[in-house]
N, C-alpha and C positions, 0 to 999 in steps of 0.2 A: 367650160370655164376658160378656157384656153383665146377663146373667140373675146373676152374681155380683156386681156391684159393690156389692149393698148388704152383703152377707159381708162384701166384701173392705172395705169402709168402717167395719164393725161390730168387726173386726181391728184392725183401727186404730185405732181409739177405745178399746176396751176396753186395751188393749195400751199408752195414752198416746202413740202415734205420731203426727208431723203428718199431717194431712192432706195428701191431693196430686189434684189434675187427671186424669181420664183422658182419652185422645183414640182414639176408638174409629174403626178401617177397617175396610173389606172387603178379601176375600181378593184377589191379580191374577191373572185366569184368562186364560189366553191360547188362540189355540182352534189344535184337533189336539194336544193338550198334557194329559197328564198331573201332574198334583199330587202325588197320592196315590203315599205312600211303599210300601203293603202293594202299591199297581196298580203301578209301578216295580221294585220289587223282581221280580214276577212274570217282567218281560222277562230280567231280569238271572242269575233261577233256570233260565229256558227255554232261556238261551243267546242269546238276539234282539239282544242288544246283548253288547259288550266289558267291560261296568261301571260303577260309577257314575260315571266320567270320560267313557263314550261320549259323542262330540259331538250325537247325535242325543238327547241327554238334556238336560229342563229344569234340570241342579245346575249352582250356581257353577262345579263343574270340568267340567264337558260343554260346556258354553258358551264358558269361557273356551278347552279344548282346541279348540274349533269357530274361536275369532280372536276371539272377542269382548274387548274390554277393561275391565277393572273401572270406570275412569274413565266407561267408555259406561252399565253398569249402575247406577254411582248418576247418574249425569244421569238417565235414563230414569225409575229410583223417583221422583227428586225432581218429576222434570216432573207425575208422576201425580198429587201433593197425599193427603192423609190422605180421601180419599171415602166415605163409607155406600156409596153406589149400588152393585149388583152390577155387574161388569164382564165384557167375553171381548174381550181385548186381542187387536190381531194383533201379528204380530213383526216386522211390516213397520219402525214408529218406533224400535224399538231396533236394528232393524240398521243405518237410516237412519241416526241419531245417529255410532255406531260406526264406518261409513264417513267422516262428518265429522272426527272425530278421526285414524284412521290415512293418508286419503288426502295429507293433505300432507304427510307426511314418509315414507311405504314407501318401499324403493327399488322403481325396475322392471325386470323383467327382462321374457328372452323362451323363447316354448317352442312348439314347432309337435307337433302330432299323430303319433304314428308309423304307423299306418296307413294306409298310400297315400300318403305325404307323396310332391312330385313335385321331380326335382331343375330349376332352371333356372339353365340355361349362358348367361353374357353372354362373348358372343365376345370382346369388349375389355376385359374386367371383366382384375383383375392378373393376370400371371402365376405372380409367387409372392405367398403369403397375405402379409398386413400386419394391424399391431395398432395401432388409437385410442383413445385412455383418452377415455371419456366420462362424461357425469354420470347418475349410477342416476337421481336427480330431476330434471330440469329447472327446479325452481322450487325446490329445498332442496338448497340446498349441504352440510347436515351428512349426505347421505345417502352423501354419497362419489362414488366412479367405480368404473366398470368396464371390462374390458378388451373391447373387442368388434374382432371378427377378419373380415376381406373377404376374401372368397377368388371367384376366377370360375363357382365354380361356389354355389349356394346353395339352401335348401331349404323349400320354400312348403307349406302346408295345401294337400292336395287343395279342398278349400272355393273358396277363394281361387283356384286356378287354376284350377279350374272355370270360375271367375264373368271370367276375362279373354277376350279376344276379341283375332285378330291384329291387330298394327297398333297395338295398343293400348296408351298411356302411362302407366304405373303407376308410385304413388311407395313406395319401398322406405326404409323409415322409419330413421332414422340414417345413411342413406347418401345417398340423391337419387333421381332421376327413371332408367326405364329405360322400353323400347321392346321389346314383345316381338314379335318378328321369324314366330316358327314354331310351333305347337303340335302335339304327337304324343297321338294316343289307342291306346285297343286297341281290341281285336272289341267290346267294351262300349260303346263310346263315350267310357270312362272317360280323364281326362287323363293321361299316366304323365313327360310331360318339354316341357318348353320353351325357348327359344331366343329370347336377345334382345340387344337392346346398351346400355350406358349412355347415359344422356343427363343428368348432373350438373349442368348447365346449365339444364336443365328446370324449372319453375316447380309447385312443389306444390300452386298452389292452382287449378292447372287439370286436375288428373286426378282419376277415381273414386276409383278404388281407391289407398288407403294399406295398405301390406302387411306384413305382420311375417314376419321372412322370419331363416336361422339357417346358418351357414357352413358347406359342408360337410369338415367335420374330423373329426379322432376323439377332439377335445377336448369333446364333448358330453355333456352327465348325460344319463342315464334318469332318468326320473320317471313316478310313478305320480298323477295328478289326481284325487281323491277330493269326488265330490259325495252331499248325504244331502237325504233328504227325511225328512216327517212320521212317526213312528212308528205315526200312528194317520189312518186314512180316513175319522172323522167329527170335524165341526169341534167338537162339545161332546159330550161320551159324557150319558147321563141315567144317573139311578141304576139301573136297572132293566137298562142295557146290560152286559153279557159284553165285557173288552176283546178277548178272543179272537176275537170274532165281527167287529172292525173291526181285525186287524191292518195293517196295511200290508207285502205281501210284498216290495215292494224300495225300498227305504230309502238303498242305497247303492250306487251306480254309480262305478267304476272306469275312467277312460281312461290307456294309456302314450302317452308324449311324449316328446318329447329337448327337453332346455334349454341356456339357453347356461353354458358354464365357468364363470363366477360363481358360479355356484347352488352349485358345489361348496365354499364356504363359509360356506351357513346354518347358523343352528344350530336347533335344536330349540326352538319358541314365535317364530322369528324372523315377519313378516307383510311380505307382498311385494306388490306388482300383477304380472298376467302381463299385458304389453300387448295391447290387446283380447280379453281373457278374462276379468279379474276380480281380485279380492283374495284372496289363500290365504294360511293357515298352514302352516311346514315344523312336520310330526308327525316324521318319522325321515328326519336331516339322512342327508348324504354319509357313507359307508363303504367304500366300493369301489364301481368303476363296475359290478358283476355284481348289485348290491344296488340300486333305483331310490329315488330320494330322495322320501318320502311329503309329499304335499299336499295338506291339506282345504280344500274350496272353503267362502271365508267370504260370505254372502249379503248382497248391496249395499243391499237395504231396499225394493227395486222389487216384485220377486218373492220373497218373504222364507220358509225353510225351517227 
């Protein structure tokens, strides 16, 4: 563009227009990251992606379907100033930014793994379930409340109960402290069920583990957790490179979960935290429980995708 301005100057003059300033950038290259409309387009022809909305895509709507928010992308432009210099940006700062802006006000929910999830039984825990309106936020009252349900028996990440040992005082987060009493494995070794008692009285800031943990009812969503990586395996393609030749074959990993009943009234673009998991976007809210409510994992800025 640069190699026109005296045209574009000589236009203007001949033409009797005023004069005007230009302020000449560089492009923003971000690395693992495509630009190029004809290299994009190619994914979109192959099938490799869903479209120009795919969240694994650099366009205003790939990103924003990913949880980004517009507010975060012009912070980010403006940070970057009008610069000559060539760049290859990471996406670490713009996602950083982005989690600044949504973390204080999503609500939170919760969502345990379906997979080996392990049930544990507090002997003392109610006998029939009970409901306490609590605050989606802790620190943002416009987030609302949600209804969350105690039942004796409840349902832990294998993860998580893995990592417990008998005897051991764990705090089960919205509820209090408990005492797991007994653990059951199989021939694996693997944990499949545990046994413990309340201790509500117990002091949170004396145990390891803080645990998210999910009522067992049949008031639960399905959900499907949707994480995405790089589209492409080299951090800067050269001109000479074939994208074909650094595709990236998985891009998109898929976990099912069960969430709690709340969740059955996101909607579609809503952004949530799952407590110690992360910040998602609901892609395809609640419709029936046979249907699992879609969630793209939005990246916190640490390890940025």
């Amino acid at each position: 563009y640069h190699d026109r301005n005296a045209q574009y100057f000589k236009v203007l003059e001949d033409m009797g227009l005023r004069q005007v300033q230009l302020y000449e950038f560089s492009r923003l290259n971000l690395v693992f990251t495509l630009l190029s409309k004809r290299k994009l387009l190619w994914f979109v022809q192959t099938g490799l992606v869903d479209g120009w909305d795919d969240p694994r895509f650099p366009t205003v709507q790939g990103i924003v379907r990913r949880g980004l928010k517009i507010e975060a992308l012009i912070q980010f432009i403006l940070e970057q100033g009008a610069s000559k210099n060539l760049n290859l940006m990471e996406w670490d700062k713009l996602w950083s930014i982005n989690k600044r802006i949504i973390d204080p006000v999503c609500p939170r929910h919760t969502a345990v793994v379906a997979e080996r999830r392990v049930l544990f039984t507090l002997t003392d825990g109610p006998d029939e379930p009970f409901v306490r309106m609590i605050p989606k936020h802790k620190k943002f009252e416009g987030a609302g409340e949600k209804a969350t349900t105690f039942t004796k028996s409840i349902w832990l990440e294998e993860a998580d109960a893995s990592a417990i040992s008998v005897g051991e005082e764990v705090t089960l987060m919205d509820w209090g402290n408990a005492i797991v009493k007994e653990i059951t494995k199989d021939e694996e070794g693997r944990v499949t069920a545990l046994s413990g008692v309340l201790n509500l009285q117990g002091s949170v800031k004396t145990t390891k583990l803080k645990l998210t943990w999910l009522p067992d009812t049949n008031e639960l969503v399905n959900l499907t957790l949707t994480e995405f990586d790089y589209l492409i395996t080299k951090k800067k393609l050269e001109d000479d490179d074939e994208v074909a030749d650094f595709v990236n074959p998985n891009t998109k990993k898929e976990t099912l979960a069960l969430g709690d009943s709340n969740m059955r009234n996101l909607k579609c673009g809503d952004v949530i935290q799952l407590e110690r998991k992360g910040y998602f976007r609901c892609d395809v809210p609640f419709v029936k429980s046979s249907k699992p409510i879609v969630l793209f994992s939005i990246p916190g800025g640490r390890a940025a995708k």
